[in-house]
N, C-alpha and C positions, 0 to 999 in steps of 0.2 A: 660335514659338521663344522660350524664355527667354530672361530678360534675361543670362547668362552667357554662352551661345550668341552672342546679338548682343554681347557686348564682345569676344570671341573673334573674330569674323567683323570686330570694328570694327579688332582689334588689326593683324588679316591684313590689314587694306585699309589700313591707315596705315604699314604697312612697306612695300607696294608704292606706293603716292604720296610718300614719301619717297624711294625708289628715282629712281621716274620725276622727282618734280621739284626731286630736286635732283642726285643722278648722273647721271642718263640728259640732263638738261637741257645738263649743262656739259660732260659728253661730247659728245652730238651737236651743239651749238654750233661745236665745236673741230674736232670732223669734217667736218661740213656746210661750214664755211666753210674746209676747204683747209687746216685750221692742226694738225690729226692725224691719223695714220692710224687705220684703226678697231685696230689691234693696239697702237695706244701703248699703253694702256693695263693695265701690271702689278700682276697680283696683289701679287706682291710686293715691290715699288717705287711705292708711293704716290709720288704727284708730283701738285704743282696750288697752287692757292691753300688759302689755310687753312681759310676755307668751306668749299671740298669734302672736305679731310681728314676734318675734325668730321661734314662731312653723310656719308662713308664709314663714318667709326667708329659715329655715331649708328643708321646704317642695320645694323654686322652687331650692334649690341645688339639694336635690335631681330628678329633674324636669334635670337641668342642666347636670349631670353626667351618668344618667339614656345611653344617646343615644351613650354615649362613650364607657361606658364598654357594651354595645349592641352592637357597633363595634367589638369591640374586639373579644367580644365571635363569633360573627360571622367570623372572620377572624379565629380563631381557630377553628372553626368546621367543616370550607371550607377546611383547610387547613389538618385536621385530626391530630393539634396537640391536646397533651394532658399528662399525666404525673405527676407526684409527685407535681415538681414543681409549675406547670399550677396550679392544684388542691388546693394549699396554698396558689398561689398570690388571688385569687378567691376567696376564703375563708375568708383570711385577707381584701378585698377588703369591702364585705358583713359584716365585722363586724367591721371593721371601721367606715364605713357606719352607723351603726346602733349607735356606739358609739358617733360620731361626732351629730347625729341626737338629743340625747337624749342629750349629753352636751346643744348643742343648746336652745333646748326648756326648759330642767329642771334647770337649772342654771340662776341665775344674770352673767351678762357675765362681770369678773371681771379681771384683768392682766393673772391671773391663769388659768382661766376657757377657759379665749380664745386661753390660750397657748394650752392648753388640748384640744380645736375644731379641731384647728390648726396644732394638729400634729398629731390626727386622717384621716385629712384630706387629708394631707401629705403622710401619709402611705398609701392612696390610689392613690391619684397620685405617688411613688413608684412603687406601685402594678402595674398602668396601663402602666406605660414607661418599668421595665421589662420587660412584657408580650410583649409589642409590638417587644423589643429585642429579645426575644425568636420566632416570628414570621417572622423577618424582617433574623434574624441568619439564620431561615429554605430555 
């Protein structure tokens, strides 16, 4: 597999271990131990600690960007590019990703801290308008 493939596959396995441990965590805590029902929980009526607000929001970003850089990759692998370059936007993308992820949920989201989401998240929107220059140049 290319190295864009595995940041894609790495992107998809870090939106479901964020799912799992930090949603699915505080929900079945809550369930398990008798303190909710499995239907408490609304789509449309967030309720909880703040943590899980953020670990929510964190989780449908990544939900959100998931099908983009899936494009992308897909455009790249159609097209047989690939390269140094590819290889770091990709990279950098995946650990943006992960950083923006973990600002989110582990932090109070304070002037700083949102600057710090914010311009993780940035460097991946960088990453994905490159790439697409690099595709679009081909």
């Amino acid at each position: 597999m290319t190295t864009p493939i595995w940041m894609l596959l790495g992107f998809a396995t870090w939106t479901v271990l964020l799912l799992c441990f930090t949603i699915g965590v505080y929900r079945w805590k809550l369930i398990f131990s008798g303190r909710a029902e499995v239907n408490a929980f609304r789509a449309d009526q967030v309720e909880g600690a703040e943590w899980y607000k953020r670990a929510m929001r964190a989780h449908a970003n990544c939900i959100e960007n998931l099908p983009v850089f899936a494009a992308i990759v897909f455009a790249l692998y159609v097209s047989g590019l690939g390269g140094a370059m590819v290889d770091t936007l990709c990279i950098a993308i995946m650990v943006a990703r992960i950083l923006q992820s973990l600002t989110h949920v582990c932090f109070q989201q304070t002037n700083v801290v949102a600057t710090m989401r914010f311009a993780f998240f940035f460097a991946q929107v960088l990453s994905f308008i490159a790439l697409i220059f690099i595709l679009v140049r081909q």
